[in-house]
TORPA-4810 file (N, C-alpha, C, O; in nm, 3 decimals):
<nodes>
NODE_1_0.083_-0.117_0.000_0.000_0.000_0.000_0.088_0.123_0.000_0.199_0.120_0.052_X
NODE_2_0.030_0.252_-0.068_0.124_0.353_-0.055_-0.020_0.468_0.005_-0.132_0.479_-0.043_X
NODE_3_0.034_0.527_0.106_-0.078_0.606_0.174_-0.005_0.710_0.231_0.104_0.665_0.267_X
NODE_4_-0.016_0.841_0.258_-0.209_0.875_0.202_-0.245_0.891_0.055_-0.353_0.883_-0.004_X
NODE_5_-0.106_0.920_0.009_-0.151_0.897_-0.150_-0.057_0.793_-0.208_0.022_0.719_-0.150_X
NODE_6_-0.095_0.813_-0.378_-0.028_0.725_-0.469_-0.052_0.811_-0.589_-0.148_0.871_-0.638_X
NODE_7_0.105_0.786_-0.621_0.230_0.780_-0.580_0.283_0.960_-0.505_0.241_1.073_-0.531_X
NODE_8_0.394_0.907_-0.407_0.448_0.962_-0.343_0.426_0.972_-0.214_0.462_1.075_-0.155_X
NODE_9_0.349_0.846_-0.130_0.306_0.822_0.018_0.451_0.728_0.070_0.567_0.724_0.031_X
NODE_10_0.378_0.663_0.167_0.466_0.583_0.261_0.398_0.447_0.205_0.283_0.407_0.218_X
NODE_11_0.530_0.375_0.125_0.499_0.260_0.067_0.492_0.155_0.175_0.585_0.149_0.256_X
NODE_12_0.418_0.095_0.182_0.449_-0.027_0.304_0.382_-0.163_0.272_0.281_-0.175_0.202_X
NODE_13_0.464_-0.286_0.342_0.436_-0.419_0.291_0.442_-0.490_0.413_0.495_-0.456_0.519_X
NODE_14_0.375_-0.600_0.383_0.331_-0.709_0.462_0.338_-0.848_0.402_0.280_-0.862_0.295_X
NODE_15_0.394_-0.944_0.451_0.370_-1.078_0.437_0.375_-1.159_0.543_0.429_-1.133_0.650_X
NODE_16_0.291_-1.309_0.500_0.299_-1.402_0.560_0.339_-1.507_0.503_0.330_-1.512_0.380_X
NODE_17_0.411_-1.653_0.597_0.469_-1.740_0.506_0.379_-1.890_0.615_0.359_-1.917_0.734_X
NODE_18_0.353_-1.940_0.494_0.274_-2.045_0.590_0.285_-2.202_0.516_0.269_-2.206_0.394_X
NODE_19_0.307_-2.304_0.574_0.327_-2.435_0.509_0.218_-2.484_0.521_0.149_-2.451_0.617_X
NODE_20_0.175_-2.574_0.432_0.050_-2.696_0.407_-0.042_-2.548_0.460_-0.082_-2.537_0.576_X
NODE_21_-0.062_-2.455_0.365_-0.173_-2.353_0.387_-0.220_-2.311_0.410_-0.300_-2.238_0.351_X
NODE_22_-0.184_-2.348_0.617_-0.253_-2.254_0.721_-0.211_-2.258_0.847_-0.267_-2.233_0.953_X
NODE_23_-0.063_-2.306_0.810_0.049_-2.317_0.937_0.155_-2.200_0.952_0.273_-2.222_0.925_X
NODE_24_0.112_-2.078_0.993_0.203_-1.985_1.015_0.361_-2.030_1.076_0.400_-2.093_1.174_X
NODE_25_0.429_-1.957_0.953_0.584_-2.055_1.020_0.665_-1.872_0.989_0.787_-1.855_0.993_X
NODE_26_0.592_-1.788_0.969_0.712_-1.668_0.966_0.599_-1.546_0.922_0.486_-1.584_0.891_X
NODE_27_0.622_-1.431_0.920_0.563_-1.324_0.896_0.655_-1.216_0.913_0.753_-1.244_0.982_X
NODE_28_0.645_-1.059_0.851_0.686_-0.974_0.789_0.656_-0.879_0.771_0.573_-0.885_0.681_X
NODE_29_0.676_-0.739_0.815_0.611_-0.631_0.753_0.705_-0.472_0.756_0.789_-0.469_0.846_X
NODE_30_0.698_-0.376_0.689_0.819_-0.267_0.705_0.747_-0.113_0.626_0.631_-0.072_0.616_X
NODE_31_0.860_-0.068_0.588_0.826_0.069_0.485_0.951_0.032_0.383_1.073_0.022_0.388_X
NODE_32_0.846_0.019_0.289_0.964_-0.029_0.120_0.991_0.168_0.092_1.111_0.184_0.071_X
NODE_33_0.931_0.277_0.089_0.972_0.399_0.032_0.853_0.516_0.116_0.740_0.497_0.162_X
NODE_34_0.942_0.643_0.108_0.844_0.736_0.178_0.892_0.834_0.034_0.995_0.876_-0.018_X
NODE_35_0.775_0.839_0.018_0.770_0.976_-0.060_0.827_1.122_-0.060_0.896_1.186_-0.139_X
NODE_36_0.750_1.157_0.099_0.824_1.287_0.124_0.995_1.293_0.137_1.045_1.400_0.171_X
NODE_37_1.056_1.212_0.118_1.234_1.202_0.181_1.276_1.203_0.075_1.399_1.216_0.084_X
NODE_38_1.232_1.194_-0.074_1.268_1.165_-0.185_1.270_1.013_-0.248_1.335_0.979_-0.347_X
NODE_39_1.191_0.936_-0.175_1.180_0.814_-0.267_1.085_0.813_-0.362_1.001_0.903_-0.362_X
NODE_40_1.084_0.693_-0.476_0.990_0.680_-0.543_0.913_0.564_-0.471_0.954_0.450_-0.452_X
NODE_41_0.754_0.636_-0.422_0.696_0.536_-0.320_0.554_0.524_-0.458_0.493_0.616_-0.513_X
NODE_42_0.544_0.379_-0.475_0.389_0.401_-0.470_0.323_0.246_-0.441_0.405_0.168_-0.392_X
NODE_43_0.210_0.201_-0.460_0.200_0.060_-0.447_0.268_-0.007_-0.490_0.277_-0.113_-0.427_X
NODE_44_0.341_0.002_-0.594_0.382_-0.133_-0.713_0.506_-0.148_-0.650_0.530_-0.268_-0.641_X
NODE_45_0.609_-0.069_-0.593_0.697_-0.086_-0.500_0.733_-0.150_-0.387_0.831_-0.205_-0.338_X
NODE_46_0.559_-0.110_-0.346_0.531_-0.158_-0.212_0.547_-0.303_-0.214_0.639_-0.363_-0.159_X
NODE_47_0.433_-0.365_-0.293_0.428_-0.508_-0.363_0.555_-0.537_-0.375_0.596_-0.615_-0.288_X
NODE_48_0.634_-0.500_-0.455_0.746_-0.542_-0.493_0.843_-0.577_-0.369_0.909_-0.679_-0.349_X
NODE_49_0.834_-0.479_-0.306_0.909_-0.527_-0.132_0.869_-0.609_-0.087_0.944_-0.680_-0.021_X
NODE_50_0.727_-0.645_-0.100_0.663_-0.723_0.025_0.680_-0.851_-0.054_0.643_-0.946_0.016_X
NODE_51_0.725_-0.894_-0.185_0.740_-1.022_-0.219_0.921_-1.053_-0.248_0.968_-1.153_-0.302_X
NODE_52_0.985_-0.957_-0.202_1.133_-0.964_-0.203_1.161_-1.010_-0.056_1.238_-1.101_-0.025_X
NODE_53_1.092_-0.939_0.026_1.112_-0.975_0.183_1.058_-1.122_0.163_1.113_-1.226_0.198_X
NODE_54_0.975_-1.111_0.120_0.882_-1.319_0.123_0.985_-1.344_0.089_1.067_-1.385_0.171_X
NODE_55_1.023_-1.328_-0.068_1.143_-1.492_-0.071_1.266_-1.476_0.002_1.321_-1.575_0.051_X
NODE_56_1.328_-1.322_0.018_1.416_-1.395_0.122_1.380_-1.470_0.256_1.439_-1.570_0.295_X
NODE_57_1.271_-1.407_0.324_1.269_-1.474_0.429_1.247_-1.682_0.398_1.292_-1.777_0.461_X
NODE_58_1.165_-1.677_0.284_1.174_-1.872_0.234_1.322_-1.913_0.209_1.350_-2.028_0.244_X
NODE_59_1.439_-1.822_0.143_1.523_-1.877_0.129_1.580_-1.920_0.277_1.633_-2.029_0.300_X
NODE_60_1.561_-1.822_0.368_1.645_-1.798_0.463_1.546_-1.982_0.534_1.622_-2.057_0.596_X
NODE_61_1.469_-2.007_0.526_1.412_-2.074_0.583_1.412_-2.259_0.493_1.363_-2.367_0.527_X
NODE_62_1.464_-2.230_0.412_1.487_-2.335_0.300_1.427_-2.406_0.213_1.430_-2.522_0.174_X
NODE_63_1.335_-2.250_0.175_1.208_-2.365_0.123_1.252_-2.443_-0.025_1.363_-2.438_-0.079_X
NODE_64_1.162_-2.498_-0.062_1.211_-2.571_-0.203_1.067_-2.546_-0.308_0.954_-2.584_-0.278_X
NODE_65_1.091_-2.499_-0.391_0.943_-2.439_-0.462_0.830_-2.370_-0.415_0.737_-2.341_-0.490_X
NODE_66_0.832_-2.344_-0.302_0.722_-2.250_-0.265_0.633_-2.175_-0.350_0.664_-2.126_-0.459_X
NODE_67_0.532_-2.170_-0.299_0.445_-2.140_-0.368_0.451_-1.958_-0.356_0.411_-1.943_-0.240_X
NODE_68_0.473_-1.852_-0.398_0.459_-1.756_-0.351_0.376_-1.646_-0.422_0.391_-1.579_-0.524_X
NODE_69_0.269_-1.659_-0.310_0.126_-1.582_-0.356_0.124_-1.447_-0.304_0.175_-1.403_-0.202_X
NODE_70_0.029_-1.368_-0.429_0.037_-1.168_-0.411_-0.105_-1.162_-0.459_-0.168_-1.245_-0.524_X
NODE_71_-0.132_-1.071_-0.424_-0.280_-0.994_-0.463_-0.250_-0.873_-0.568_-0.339_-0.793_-0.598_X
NODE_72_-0.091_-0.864_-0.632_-0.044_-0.784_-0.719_-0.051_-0.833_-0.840_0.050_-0.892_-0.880_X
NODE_73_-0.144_-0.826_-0.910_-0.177_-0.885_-1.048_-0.051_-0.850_-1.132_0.014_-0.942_-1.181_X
NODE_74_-0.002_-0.692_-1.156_0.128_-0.661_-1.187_0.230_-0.753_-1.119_0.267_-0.849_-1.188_X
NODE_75_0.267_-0.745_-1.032_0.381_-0.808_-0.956_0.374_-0.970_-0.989_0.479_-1.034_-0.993_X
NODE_76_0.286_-1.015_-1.005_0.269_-1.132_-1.006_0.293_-1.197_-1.196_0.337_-1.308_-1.223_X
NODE_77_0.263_-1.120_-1.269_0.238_-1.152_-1.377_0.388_-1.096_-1.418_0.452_-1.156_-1.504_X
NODE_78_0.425_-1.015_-1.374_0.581_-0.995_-1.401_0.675_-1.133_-1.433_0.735_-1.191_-1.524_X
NODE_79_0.637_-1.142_-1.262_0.756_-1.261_-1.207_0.738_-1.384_-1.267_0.821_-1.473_-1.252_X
NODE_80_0.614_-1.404_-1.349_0.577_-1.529_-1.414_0.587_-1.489_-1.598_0.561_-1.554_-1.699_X
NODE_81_0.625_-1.389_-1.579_0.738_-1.378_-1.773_0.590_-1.349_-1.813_0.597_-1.343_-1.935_X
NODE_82_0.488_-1.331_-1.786_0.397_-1.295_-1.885_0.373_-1.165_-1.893_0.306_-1.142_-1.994_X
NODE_83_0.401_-1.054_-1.821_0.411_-0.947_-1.867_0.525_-0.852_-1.876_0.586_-0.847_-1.769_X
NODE_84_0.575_-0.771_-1.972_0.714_-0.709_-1.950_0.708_-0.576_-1.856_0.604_-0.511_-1.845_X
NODE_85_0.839_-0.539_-1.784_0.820_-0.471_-1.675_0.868_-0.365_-1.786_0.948_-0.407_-1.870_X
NODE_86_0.818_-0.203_-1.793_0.804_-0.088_-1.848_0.825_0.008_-1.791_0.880_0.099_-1.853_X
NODE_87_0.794_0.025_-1.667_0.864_0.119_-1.554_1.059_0.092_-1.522_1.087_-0.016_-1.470_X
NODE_88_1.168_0.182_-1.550_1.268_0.163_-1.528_1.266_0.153_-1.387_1.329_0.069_-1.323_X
NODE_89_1.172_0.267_-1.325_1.204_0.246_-1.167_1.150_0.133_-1.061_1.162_0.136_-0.939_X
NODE_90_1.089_0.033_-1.140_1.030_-0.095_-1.140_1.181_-0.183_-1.150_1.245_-0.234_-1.058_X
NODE_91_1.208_-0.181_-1.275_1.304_-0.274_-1.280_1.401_-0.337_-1.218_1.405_-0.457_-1.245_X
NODE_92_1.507_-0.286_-1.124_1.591_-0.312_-1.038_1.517_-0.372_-0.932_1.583_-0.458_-0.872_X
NODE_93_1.354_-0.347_-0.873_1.294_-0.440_-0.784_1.246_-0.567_-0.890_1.209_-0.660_-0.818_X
NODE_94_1.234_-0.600_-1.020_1.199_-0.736_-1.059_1.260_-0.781_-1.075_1.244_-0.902_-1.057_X
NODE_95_1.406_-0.727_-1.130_1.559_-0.834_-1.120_1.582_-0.856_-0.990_1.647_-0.959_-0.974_X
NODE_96_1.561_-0.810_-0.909_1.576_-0.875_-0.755_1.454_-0.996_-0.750_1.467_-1.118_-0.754_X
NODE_97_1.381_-0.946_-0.745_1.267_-1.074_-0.741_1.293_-1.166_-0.823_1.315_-1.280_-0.781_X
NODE_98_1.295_-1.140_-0.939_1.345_-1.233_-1.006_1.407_-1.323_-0.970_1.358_-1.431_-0.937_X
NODE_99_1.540_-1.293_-0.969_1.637_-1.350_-0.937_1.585_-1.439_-0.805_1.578_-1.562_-0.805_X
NODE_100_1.558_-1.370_-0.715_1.518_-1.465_-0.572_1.429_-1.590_-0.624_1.446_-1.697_-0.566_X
NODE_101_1.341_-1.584_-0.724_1.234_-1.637_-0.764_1.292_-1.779_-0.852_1.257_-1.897_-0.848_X
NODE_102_1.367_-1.725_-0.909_1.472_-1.823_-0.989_1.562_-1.940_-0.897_1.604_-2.048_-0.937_X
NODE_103_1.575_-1.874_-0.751_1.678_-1.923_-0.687_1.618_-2.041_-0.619_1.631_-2.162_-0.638_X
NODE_104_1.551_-1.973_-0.536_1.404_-2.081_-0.481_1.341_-2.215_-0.609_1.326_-2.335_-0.590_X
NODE_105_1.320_-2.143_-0.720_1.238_-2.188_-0.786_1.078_-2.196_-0.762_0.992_-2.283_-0.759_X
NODE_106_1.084_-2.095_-0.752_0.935_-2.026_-0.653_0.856_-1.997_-0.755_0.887_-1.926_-0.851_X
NODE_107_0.731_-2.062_-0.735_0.573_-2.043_-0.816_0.492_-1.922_-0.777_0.432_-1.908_-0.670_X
NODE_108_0.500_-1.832_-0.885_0.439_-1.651_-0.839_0.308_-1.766_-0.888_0.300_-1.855_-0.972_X
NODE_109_0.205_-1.704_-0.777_0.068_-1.737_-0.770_-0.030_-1.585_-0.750_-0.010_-1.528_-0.644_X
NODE_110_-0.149_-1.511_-0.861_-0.169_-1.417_-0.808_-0.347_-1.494_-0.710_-0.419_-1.592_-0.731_X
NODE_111_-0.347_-1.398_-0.621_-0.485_-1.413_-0.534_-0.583_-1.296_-0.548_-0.515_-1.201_-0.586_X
NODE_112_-0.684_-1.266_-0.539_-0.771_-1.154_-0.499_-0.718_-1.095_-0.363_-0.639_-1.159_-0.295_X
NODE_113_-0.765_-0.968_-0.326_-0.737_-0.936_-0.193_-0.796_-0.984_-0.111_-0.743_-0.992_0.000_X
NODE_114_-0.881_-1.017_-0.125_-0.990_-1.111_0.000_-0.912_-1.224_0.077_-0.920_-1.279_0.187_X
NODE_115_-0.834_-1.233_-0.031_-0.791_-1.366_-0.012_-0.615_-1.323_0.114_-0.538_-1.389_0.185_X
NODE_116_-0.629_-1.219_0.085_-0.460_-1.155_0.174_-0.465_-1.079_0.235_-0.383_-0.987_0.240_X
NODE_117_-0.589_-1.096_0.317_-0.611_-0.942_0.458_-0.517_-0.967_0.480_-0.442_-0.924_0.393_X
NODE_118_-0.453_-1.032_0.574_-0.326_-1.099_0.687_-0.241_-1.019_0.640_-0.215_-0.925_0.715_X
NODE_119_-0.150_-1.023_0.477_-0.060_-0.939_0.434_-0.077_-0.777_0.462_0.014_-0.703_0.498_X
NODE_120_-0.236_-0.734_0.434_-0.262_-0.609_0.413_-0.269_-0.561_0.537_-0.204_-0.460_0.565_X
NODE_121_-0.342_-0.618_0.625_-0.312_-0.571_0.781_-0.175_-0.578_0.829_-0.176_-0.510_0.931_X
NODE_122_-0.020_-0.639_0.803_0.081_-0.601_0.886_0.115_-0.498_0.737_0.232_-0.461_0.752_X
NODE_123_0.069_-0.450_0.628_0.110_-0.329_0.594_0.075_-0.234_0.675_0.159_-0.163_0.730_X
NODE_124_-0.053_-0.220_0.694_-0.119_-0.137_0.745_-0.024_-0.068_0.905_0.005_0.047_0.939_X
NODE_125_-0.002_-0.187_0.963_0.056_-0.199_1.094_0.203_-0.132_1.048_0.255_-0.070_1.141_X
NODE_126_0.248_-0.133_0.975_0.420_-0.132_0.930_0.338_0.059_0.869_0.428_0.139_0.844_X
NODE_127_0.210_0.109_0.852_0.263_0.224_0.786_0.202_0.294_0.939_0.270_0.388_0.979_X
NODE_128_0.099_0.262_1.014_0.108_0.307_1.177_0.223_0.319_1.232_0.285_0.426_1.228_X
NODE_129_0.253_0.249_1.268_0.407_0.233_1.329_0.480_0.298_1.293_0.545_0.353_1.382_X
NODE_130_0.527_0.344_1.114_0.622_0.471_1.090_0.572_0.623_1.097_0.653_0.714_1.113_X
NODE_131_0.396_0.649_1.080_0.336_0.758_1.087_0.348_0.781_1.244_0.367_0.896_1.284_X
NODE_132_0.336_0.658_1.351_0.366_0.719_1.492_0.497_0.779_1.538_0.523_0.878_1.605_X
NODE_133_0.572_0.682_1.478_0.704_0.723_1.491_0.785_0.878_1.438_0.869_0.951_1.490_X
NODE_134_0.700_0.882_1.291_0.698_1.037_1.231_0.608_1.081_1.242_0.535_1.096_1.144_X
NODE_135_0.579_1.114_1.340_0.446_1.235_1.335_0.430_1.406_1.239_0.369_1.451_1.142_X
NODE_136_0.525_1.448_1.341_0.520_1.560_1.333_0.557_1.628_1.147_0.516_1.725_1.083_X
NODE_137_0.682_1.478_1.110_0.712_1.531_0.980_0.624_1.488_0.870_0.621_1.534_0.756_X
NODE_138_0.523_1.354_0.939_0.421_1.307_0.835_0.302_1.385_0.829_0.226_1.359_0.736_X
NODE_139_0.261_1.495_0.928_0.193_1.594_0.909_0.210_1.710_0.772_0.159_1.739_0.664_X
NODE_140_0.346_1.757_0.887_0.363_1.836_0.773_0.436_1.802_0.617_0.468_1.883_0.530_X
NODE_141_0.445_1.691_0.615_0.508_1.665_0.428_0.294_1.652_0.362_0.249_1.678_0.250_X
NODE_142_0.222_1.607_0.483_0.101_1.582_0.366_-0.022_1.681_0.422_-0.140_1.671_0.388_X
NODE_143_0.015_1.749_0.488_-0.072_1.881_0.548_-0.157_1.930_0.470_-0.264_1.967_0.518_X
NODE_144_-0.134_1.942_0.341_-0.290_1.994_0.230_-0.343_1.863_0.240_-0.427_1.859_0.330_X
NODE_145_-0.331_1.780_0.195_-0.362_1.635_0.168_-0.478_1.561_0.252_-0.564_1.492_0.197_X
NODE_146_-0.469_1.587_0.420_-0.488_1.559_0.537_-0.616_1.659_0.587_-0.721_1.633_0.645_X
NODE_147_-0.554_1.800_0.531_-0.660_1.940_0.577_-0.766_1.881_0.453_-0.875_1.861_0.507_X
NODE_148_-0.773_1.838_0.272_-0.870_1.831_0.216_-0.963_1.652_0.276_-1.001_1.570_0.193_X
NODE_149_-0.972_1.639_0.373_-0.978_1.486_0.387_-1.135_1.551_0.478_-1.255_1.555_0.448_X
NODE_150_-1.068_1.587_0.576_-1.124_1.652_0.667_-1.325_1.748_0.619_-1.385_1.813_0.705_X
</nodes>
């Protein structure tokens, strides 16, 4: 997710890693880019982190083909060669994935979101946690943004 807007919010990701499909064996969540500091933040980034953190954390854990499922129809269709990546500032996150994806030999699977609250809630949690932590400067970088909400 990239919030409060897209593009140029606080990109943030979430995963979970679970065996035989409902055995939590690891979980995950952070800030892939903040907008206001000068990154390029937007969802597709976000995604892109949150399935780079997955396979490392499977490598780190040893998996052997894993299955590794996204609710990023982009991200997902990338990593499975059926669509070409067109964004340059994309690219350096799908040769990473890639590559991880290759290493594992990992099956990109895409899901609906319904299907990946769990992921979307420790984003959610991972972009709380940096808005508490930055308050004062996450005010003021989105202060029009925040005042038209209102």
């Amino acid at each position: 997710m990239c919030e409060p807007v897209n593009p140029g919010g606080v990109a943030t990701y979430g995963f979970i890693i679970y065996v035989e499909s409902r055995i939590e064996v690891s979980h995950g969540y952070g800030v892939a880019a903040v907008g206001y500091r000068g990154d390029y933040a937007t969802n597709n980034v976000a995604e892109y982190w949150g399935a780079i953190e997955a396979l490392k954390e499977l490598k780190k854990l040893q998996a052997i083909q894993p299955i590794l499922r996204g609710d990023s129809k982009l991200v997902i269709k990338h990593l499975r060669r059926e669509w070409k990546v067109r964004s340059p500032k994309l690219k350096p996150l799908y040769l990473r994935a890639k590559e991880l994806v290759d290493e594992l030999k990992a099956l990109p699977e895409w899901i609906p979101r319904e299907e990946n609250e769990e992921a979307d809630r420790l984003s959610r949690l991972a972009l709380k946690e940096f808005v508490n932590k930055n308050l004062k400067e996450f005010r003021e970088a989105y202060r029009e943004w925040l005042m038209l909400r209102k």
